[in-house]
C-alpha positions in Angstrom: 0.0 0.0 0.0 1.5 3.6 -1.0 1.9 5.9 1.7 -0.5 8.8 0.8 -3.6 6.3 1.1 -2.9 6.3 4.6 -3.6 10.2 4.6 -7.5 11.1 4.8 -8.8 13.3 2.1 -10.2 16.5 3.5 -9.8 15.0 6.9 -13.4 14.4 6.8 -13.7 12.5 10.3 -11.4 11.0 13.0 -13.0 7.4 12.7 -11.9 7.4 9.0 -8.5 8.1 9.8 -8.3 5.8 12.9 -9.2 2.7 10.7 -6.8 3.7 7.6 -3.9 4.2 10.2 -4.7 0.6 11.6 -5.0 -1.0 8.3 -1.4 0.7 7.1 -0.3 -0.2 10.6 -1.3 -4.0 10.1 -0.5 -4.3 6.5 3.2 -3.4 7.7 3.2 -5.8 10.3 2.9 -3.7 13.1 1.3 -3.5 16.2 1.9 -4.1 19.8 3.1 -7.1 20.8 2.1 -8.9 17.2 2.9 -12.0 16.3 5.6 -11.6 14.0 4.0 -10.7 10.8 5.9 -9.8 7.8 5.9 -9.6 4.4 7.9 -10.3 1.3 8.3 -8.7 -2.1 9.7 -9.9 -5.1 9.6 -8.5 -9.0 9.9 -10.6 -11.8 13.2 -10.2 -13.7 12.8 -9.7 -17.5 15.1 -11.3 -19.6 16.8 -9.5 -22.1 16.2 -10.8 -25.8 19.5 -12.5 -27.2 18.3 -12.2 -30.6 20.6 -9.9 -33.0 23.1 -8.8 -35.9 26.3 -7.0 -34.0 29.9 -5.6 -34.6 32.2 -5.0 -32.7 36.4 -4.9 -31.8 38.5 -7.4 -30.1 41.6 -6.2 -28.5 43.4 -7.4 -31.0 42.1 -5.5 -33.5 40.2 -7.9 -34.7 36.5 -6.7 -36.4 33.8 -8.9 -35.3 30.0 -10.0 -37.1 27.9 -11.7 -34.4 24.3 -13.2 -35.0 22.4 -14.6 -32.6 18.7 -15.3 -32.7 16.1 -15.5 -29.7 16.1 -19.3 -29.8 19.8 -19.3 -28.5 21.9 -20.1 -31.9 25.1 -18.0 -31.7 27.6 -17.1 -34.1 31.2 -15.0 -34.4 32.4 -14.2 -37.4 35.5 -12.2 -38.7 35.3 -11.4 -42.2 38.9 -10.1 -42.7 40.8 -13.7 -40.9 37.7 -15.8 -41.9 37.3 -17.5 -38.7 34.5 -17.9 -36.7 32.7 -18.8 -33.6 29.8 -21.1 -33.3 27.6 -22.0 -30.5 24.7 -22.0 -28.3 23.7 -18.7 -26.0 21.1 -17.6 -23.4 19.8 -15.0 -21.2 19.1 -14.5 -17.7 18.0 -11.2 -16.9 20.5 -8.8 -18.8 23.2 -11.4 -18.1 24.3 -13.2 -21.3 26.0 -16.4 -21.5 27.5 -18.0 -24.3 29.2 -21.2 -25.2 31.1 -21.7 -28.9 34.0 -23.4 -30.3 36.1 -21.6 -32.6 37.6 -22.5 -36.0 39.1 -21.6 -38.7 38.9 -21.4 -42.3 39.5 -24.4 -44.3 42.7 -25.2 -45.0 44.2 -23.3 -41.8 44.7 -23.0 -38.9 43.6 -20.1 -36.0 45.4 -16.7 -35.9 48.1 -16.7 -33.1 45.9 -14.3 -31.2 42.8 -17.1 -31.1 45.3 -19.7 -30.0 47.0 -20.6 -32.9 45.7 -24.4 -33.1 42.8 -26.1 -35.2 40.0 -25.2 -32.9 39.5 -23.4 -29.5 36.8 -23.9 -27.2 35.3 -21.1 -25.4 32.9 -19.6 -23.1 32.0 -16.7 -21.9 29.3 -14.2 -20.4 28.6 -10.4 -20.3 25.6 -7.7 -20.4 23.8 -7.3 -23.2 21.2 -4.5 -23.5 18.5 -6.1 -25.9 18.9 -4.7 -29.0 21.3 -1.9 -28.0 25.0 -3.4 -27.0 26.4 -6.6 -26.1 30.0 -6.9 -24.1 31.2 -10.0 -22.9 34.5 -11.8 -21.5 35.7 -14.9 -23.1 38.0 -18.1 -21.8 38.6 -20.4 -24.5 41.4 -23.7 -24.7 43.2 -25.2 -27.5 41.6 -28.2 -28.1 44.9 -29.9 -29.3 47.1 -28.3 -26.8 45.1 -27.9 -23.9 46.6 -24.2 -23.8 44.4 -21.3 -22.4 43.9 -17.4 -23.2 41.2 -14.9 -22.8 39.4 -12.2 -24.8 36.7 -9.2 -24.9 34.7 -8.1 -27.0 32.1 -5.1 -27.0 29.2 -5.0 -29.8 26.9 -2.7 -31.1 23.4 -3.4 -32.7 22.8 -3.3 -36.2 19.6 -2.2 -36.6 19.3 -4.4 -40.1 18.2 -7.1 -37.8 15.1 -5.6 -37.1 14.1 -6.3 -41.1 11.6 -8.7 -41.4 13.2 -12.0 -43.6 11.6 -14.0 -46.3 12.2 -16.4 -49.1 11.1 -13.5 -51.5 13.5 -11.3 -49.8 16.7 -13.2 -49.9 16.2 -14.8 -53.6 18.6 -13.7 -56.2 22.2 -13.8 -57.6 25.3 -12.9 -55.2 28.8 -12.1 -56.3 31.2 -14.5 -54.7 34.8 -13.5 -56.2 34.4 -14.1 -59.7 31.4 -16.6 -59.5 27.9 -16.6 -59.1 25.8 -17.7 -55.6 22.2 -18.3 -57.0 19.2 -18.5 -54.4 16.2 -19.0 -55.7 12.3 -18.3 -54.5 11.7 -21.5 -52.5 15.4 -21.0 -50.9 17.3 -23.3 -52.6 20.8 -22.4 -53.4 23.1 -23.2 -56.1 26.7 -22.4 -56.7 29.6 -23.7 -58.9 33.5 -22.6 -57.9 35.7 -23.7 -60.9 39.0 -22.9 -59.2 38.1 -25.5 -56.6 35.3 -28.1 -58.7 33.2 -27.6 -55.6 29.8 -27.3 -56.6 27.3 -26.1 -53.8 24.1 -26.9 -53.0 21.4 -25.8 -50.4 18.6 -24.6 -48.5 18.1 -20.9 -46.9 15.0 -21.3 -44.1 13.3 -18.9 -42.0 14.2 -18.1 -38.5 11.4 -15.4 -37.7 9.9 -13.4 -40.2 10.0 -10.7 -38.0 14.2 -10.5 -38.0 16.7 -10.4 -40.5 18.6 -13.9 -40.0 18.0 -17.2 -42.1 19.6 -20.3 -41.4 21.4 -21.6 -44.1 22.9 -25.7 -44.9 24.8 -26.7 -47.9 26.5 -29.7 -49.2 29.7 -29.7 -51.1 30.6 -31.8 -53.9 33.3 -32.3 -56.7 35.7 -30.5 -55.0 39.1 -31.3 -56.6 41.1 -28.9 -55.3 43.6 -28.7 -52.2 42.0 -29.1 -48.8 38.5 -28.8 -50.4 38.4 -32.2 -51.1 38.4 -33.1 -47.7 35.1 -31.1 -48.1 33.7 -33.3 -50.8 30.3 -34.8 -49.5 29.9 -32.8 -46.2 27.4 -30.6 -45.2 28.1 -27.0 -43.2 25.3 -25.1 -41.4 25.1 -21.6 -40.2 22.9 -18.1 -40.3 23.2 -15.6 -42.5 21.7 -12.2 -42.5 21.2 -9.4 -45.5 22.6 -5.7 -44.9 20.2 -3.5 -46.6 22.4 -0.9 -45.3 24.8 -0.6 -48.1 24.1 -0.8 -52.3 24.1 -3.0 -53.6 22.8 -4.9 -50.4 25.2 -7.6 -48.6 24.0 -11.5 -47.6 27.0 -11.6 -44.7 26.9 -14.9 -42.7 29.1 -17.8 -41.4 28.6 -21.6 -42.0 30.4 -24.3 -40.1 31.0 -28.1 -40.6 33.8 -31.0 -40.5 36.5 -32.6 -43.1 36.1 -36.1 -44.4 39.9 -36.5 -42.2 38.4 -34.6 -38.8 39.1 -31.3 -39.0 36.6 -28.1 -38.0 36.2 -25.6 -40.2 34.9 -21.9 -41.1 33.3 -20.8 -44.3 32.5 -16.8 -43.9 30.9 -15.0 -46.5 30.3 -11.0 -47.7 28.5 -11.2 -50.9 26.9 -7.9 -52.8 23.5 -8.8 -54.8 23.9 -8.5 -58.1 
C-alpha cells in the first residue's frame, strides 16, 4: 500500500482516519506485541532478448559479425581472418552467456591471437542490453594443446536485424569472387567454384519473419582442389543475414562443418546482390 492512502482526504472524520492508520499499521506488520507478521516482495526479472546482428572490436584488433537469434543459436564471425565462432547462448536477466567453439577457415589454422591451433573452445558471459549493446568476456582452450587465453569483445546493434526476412527477400544472384551464388524463390541455393570443382548446394530457411537472420545448410561436392576435397560430401550449417544498409545490399553470414579426415572448419561470406 503507497503511503499517501494512509492520509485522509479533507480529513473528513477522525473514525476514518483511525481505521486507515490501523490497516497501514497491520498491513506493515505492526502492532503491539504482534505476532511476528511480515511480508515479502519480489519483481519478476525480465530477460533480455538474445536475438541480433552485432559488430564490434576485439583487443586485438580484430572486427567482429555476431548473430544470434532469440532461440539461443550464436555465431562469431570475422570477415577479414575468416574465422568464426559457433555455439549455443542464453539469457538470464540482462546477463548473457555464451558457449562456442572456434575454427578456422578451411585449409588453416587459428590466428596466433585465437590460439594458434585447429580449434578453441570457449565460453564466456557479459551484459547485453536487448537490442542496443552486447559486451562479454571470453576463456577459450586449444583443443589440441590444452593451452588457455582470454578475450573481450564489446558490440553494437545493427539495426538491419530488425528487417523482417523472407524467401522473396533473400532470392537472387550474389557475387562470390568471380562466380555466381544463386538462391532461388523457395530457398534453394546453387553455386559452382571452378577454381576449386566444388559445386554447392542448399537450403536458406526462416528463423522469424519478424528478424533479419535465415539459417542456411549446404553440401559440397566435386571439390578437386587442395584441402576442399576433404570437403567433398559434407554438409556445413550456419545463419546468415542481408545488410540492406549498403548498395548494392550484402548477404554476410558464417557456415560451419567438419572434413572427411576430422578437421573443424569456417566458411564466412560477404557477398553484394547482383
Amino acid at each position: 500500500m503507497k503511503e499517501n492512502q494512509t492520509a485522509v482526504l479533507n480529513k473528513r472524520s477522525i473514525k476514518f482516519v483511525t481505521i486507515s492508520l490501523y490497516l497501514f499499521i497491520t498491513a506493515c506488520g505492526g502492532g503491539g506485541g504482534g505476532g511476528g507478521g511480515s511480508t515479502s516482495s519480489t519483481s519478476a526479472v525480465t530477460n533480455q532478448a538474445f536475438g541480433g546482428a552485432w559488430k564490434g572490436t576485439d583487443p586485438y584488433g580484430i572486427t567482429w559479425y555476431a548473430l544470434s537469434t532469440d532461440n539461443g543459436k550464436f555465431r562469431f564471425i570475422s570477415l577479414n581472418t575468416r574465422e568464426q565462432g559457433h555455439g549455443t547462448g542464453s539469457v538470464s536477466g540482462n546477463t548473457a552467456t555464451i558457449n562456442y567453439t572456434l575454427i578456422p577457415p578451411v585449409g588453416y589454422t587459428l590466428t596466433a591471437q585465437l590460439g594458434g591451433g585447429a580449434s578453441s573452445a570457449c565460453n564466456g558471459s557479459g551484459t547485453i542490453q536487448q537490442r542496443q549493446t552486447f559486451a562479454a568476456t571470453m576463456n577459450c582452450t586449444d583443443t589440441g594443446t590444452n593451452a588457455t587465453w582470454a578475450s573481450s569483445v564489446s558490440l553494437a546493434y545493427l539495426s538491419l536485424y530488425d528487417r523482417d526476412s523472407s524467401l522473396s527477400t533473400i532470392a537472387g544472384n550474389y557475387l562470390d569472387g568471380a562466380y555466381t551464388l544463386n538462391i532461388n524463390s523457395d530457398g534453394t541455393i546453387f553455386e559452382q567454384i571452378p577454381s576449386t570443382g566444388c559445386v554447392v548446394n542448399g537450403q536458406v530457411s526462416i528463423i522469424d519473419t519478424a528478424f533479419n537472420a535465415y539459417d542456411v545448410t549446404v553440401t559440397y561436392s566435386n571439390c578437386v582442389s587442395g584441402w576442399w576435397i576433404y570437403i567433398n560430401g559434407q554438409t556445413f550449417t550456419g545463419l546468415a543475414t542481408l545488410d540492406n544498409t549498403v548498395q548494392p545490399e550484402v548477404l554476410i553470414g558464417g557456415l560451419n562443418g567438419t572434413s572427411t579426415n576430422g578437421y573443424h572448419f569456417s566458411v564466412t561470406f560477404e557477398f553484394p546482390r547482383l
